[in-house]
C-alpha positions as CSV (number, residue, x, y, z in Angstrom):
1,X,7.3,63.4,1.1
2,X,10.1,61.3,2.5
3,X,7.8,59.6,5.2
4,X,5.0,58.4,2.7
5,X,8.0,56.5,0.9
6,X,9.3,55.4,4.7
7,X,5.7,54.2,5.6
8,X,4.9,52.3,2.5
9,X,8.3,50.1,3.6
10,X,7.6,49.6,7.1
11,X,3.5,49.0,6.7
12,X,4.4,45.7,5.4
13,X,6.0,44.7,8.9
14,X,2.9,46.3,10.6
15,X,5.1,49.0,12.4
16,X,3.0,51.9,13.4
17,X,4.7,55.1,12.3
18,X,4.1,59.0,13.8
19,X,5.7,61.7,12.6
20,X,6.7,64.3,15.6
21,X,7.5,67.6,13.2
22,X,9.8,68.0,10.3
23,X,12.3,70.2,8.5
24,X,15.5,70.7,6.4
25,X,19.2,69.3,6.1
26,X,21.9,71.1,4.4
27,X,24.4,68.5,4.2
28,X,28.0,69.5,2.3
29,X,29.8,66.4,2.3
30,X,32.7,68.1,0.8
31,X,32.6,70.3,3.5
32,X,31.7,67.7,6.2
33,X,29.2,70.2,7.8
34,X,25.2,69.4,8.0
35,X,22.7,72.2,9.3
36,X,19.3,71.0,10.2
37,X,16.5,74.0,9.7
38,X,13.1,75.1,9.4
39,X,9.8,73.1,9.9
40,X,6.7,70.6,8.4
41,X,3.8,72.8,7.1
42,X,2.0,69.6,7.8
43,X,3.5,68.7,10.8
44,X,5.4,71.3,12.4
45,X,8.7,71.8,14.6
46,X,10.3,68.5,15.1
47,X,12.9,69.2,17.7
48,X,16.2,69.3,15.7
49,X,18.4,68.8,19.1
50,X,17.5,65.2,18.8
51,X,18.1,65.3,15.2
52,X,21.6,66.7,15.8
53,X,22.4,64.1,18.2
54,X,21.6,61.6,16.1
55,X,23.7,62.8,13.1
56,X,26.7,63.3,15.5
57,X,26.7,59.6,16.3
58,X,26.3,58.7,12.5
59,X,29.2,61.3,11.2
60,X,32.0,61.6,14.2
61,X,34.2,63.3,11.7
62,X,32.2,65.8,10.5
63,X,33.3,69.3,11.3
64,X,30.2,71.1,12.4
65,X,26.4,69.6,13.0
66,X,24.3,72.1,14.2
67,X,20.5,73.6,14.2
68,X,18.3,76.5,13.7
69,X,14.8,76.7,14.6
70,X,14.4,79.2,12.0
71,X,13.4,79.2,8.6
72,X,11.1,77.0,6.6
């Protein structure tokens, strides 16, 4: 899982770390779309809106950067 590998370089700096829920990105570069899906069996729903935001301020050209609470 992608946060293991995030804690183990943060615990060094004793940063606490919580996860909030998780999912999926579709990301087509070529395309310059990303779609953010699905949920964490472990953790649950994160809530993709903020997700989404946050991908709109890193990728202002992109075409389309959008969400679906569906799926897993």
């Amino acid at each position: 899982d992608i946060l293991d590998d995030f804690e183990k370089n943060f615990n060094a700096r004793e940063i606490d770390i919580e996860c909030v829920g998780g999912g999926r990105i579709m990301h087509e570069p070529e395309k310059k779309t990303i779609f953010v899906y699905g949920y964490s069996l472990g953790f649950g729903l994160a809530d993709h809106k903020i997700s989404v935001e946050l991908l709109k301020k890193k990728y202002p050209d992109y075409i389309s950067i959008t969400f679906s609470n569906e799926g897993y």
